[in-house]
VEXDREN-2710 file (C-alpha; in Angstrom, 1 decimal):
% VEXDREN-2710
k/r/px/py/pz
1/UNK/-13.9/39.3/26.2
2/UNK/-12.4/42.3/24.1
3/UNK/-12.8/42.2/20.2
4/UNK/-9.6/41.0/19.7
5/UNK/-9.5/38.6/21.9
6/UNK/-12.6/37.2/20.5
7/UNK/-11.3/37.5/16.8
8/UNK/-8.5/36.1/18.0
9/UNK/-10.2/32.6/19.6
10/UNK/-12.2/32.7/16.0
11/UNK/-9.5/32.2/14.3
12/UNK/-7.6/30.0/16.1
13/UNK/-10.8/27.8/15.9
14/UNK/-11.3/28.3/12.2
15/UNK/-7.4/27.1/11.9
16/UNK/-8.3/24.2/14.3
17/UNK/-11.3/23.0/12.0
18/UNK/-9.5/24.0/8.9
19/UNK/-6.7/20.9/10.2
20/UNK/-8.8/18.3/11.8
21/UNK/-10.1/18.4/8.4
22/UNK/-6.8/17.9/6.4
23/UNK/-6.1/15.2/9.0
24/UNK/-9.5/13.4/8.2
25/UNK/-8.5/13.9/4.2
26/UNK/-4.8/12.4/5.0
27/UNK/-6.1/9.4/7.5
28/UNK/-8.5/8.5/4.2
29/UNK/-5.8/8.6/2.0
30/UNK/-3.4/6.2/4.1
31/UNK/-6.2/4.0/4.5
32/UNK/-6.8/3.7/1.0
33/UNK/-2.7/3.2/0.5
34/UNK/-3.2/0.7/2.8
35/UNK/-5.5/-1.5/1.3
36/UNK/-3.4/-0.4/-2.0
37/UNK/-0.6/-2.2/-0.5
38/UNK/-1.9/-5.4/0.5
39/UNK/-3.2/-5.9/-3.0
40/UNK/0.3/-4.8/-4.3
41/UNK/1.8/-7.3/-1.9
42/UNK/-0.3/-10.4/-2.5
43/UNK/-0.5/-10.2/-6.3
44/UNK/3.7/-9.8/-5.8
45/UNK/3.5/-13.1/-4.0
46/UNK/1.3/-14.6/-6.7
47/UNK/3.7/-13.7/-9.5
48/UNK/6.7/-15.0/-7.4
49/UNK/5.2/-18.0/-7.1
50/UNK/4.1/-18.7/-10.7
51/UNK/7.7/-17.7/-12.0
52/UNK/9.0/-19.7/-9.4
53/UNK/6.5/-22.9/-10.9
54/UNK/7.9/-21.6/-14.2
55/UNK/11.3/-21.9/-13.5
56/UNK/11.3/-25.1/-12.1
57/UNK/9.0/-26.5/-15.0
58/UNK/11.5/-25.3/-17.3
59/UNK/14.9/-26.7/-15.6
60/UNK/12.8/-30.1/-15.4
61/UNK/12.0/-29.8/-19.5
62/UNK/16.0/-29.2/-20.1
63/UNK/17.2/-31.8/-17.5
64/UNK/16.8/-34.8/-19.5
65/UNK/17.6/-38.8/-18.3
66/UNK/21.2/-40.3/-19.7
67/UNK/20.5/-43.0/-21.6
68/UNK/21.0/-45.4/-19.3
69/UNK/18.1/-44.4/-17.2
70/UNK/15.6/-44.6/-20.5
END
């Protein structure tokens, strides 16, 4: 191979390394998001839930009995 065909191939490698390692970086970072979201998701769930309990606590405190059924 000529010079410039093998500066060339060396920096088309270099590029080649230079983006399997931003991949790498961005396949870390949407793992991490990931796992971010699950958390995010479940503790959602757990705070529906208790305000759901909340809510229904509170409309059984303000729905009181007519006399009659004391």
């Amino acid at each position: 191979m000529n010079e410039d065909t093998s500066a060339r191939l060396g920096k088309i490698e270099s590029s080649l390394a230079h983006l399997e390692h931003q991949v790498e970086q961005l396949n870390g970072v949407i793992i991490e998001q990931g796992k971010l979201l699950e958390r995010m998701k479940k503790e959602v769930l757990r705070q529906s839930t208790a305000m759901a309990t909340m809510e229904l606590e509170s409309i059984k405190a303000n729905n009181t009995k007519p006399p009659h059924y004391q």
